[in-house]
Phi, psi and omega in degrees: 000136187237138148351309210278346170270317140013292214264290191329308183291337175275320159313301134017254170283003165276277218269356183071052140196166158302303184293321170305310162325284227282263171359269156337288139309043190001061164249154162287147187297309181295340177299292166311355188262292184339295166290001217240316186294302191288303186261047166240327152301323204256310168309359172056016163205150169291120175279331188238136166282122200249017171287330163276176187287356193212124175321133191238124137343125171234158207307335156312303169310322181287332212260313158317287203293315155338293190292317195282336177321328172312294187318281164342313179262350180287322201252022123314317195283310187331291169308337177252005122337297195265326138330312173278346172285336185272307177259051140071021195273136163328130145295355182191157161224149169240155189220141196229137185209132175323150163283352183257359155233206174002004189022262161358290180295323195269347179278339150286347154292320208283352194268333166321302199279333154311329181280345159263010191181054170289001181246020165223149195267118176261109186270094215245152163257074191279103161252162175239160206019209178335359184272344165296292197345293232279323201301332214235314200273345175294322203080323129036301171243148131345293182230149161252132150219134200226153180248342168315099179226189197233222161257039177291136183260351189271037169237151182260131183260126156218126213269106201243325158204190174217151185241144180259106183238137205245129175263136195226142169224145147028143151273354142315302164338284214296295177334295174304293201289016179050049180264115171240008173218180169298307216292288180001294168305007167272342192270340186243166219274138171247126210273122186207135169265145217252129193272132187311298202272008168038059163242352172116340180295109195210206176154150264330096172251131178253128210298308217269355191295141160303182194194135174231114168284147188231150172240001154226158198292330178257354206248348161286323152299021169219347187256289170331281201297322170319341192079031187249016178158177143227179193195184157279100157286111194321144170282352164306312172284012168209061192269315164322304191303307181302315173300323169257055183010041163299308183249178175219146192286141151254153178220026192258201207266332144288327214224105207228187173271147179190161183242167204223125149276134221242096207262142167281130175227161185201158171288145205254000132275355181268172174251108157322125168286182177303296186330294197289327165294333176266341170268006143308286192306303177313330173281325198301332177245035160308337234267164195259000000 
C-alpha cells in the first residue's frame, strides 16, 4: 500500500467518480482505476460497489476511509512542516508576560498568529514584577511584556496598552472597618506580591501599613475577595466584581487608581527569524 493510492481513493470519494479523481489529480482513469485495483487486491476486499452510475463505498470501504482520514492528515501536517522548513520558519518562540496584563486582547493576536504559523510553538510564561524583564536579559525568553522594567539600554521598549489598576478592597470589609481615610488602612493587611528578583519594582505599597506578601497574581485576587486585605487589581481582572460590588474602589492621596503602560521588550542585538519578526510587527501594533 503507497500513501499515493491513499490519496486516490480518497479524491475518488471527495469528488463521487473515477473521473473526477483522474481531474483532480492530473491523472487518466485508467491510471486511477489501476491504483484503486492494486489496493483492493492487496486489502483483500472491494472498497467501491462499482454497479451504479457513480461508485458507492462498501462497507470494507467506509471502515477504510475512516481509518486512512488519520493518515491523510498526519502526512498533510508532514508536508506542511517540511514546508515551514523550506522558509526557514522558528519551531518555537518564548514569551514570558506579566500578570496584570490584558489577556484577553493578547491571546487572540497569539491565537491569530497561530493560525498563520502553526508549525512554530509559542511558548508563553505568565510572570510576575521583574521577571519578564530578567527573563528577556537572560534569554530565556524572546519578548517580554511588561509595564516592570528596569534602566536597561540593551533592551528595545514599545510601548503596546495600558492597564487601570485599581486598589480595591472587600465591600464588606471596607464598610465594617469603617475606612474613610489612608490611616484606616494601616490596621489591614495589604495584599501585595512580593518580586522574586528584589530589585524593588512595585508601587503604591503604603510603607507603613501591614503586608501579607504572594508570589502569586491570582491567589491575590482571592485573597482580595475573601476580605482578607486589600490590594491592587488590574481592572480588566475584576470587572464582574466591581459590577456586582463585591469590591469598592480606594481612593487617597497615596494610594489611588493609576494606569500603567504594558510595554513589548526584546534584546536589541539579537537577529529575528521570519516568524518572530512578524509576531513581533504584530504586537507592536497593538497599541491603543
Amino acid at each position: 500500500m503507497t500513501f499515493d493510492q491513499v490519496l486516490v481513493f480518497h479524491r475518488i470519494v471527495e469528488t463521487g467518480s473515477f473521473k473526477g479523481a483522474a481531474a483532480e489529480l492530473h491523472k487518466t482513469q485508467p491510471a486511477i482505476s489501476f491504483s484503486i485495483k492494486k489496493l483492493e487486491e492487496e486489502m483483500d476486499a472491494p472498497l467501491f460497489d462499482r454497479t451504479n452510475y457513480r461508485p458507492v463505498l462498501t462497507a470494507h470501504g467506509k471502515m477504510f476511509y475512516e481509518k486512512s482520514l488519520r493518515v491523510l492528515q498526519g502526512m498533510n501536517e508532514l508536508e506542511g512542516l517540511s514546508s515551514s522548513f523550506h522558509k526557514k520558519e522558528e519551531p518555537e518562540i518564548s514569551l514570558s508576560i506579566d500578570g496584570i496584563s490584558p489577556l484577553p486582547k493578547l491571546l487572540k493576536s497569539f491565537r491569530d498568529f497561530s493560525d498563520r504559523y502553526p508549525n512554530t510553538k509559542l511558548n508563553l510564561s505568565f510572570d510576575i514584577l521583574s521577571e519578564a524583564e530578567r527573563k528577556v536579559l537572560s534569554r530565556e525568553s524572546l519578548f517580554g511584556i511588561t509595564y516592570f522594567l528596569s534602566k536597561n539600554t540593551q533592551l528595545e521598549i514599545v510601548p503596546i496598552t495600558r492597564v487601570k489598576m485599581l486598589p480595591v478592597m472587600n465591600r464588606e470589609l471596607f464598610h465594617s472597618r469603617k475606612v474613610k481615610s489612608q490611616d484606616d488602612l494601616l490596621d489591614i493587611s495589604q495584599i501585595v506580591v512580593a518580586d522574586k528578583n528584589k530589585n524593588g519594582a512595585s508601587f503604591g505599597l503604603l510603607e507603613e501599613g501591614k503586608k501579607w506578601h504572594l508570589t502569586d497574581a491570582n491567589f491575590k485576587r482571592e485573597i482580595i475577595l475573601a476580605g482578607l486585605g486589600w490590594g491592587h487589581l488590574p481592572e480588566h481582572m475584576i470587572e464582574r466584581e466591581l459590577k456586582d460590588k463585591k469590591l469598592s474602589v480606594i481612593d487617597f492621596p497615596q494610594i489611588h487608581p493609576r494606569d500603567l503602560e504594558i510595554n513589548l521588550i526584546r534584546l536589541k542585538r539579537i537577529n529575528l527569524g521570519i516568524v518572530a519578526k512578524s509576531l513581533w510587527n504584530e504586537l507592536t501594533a497593538l497599541h491603543d
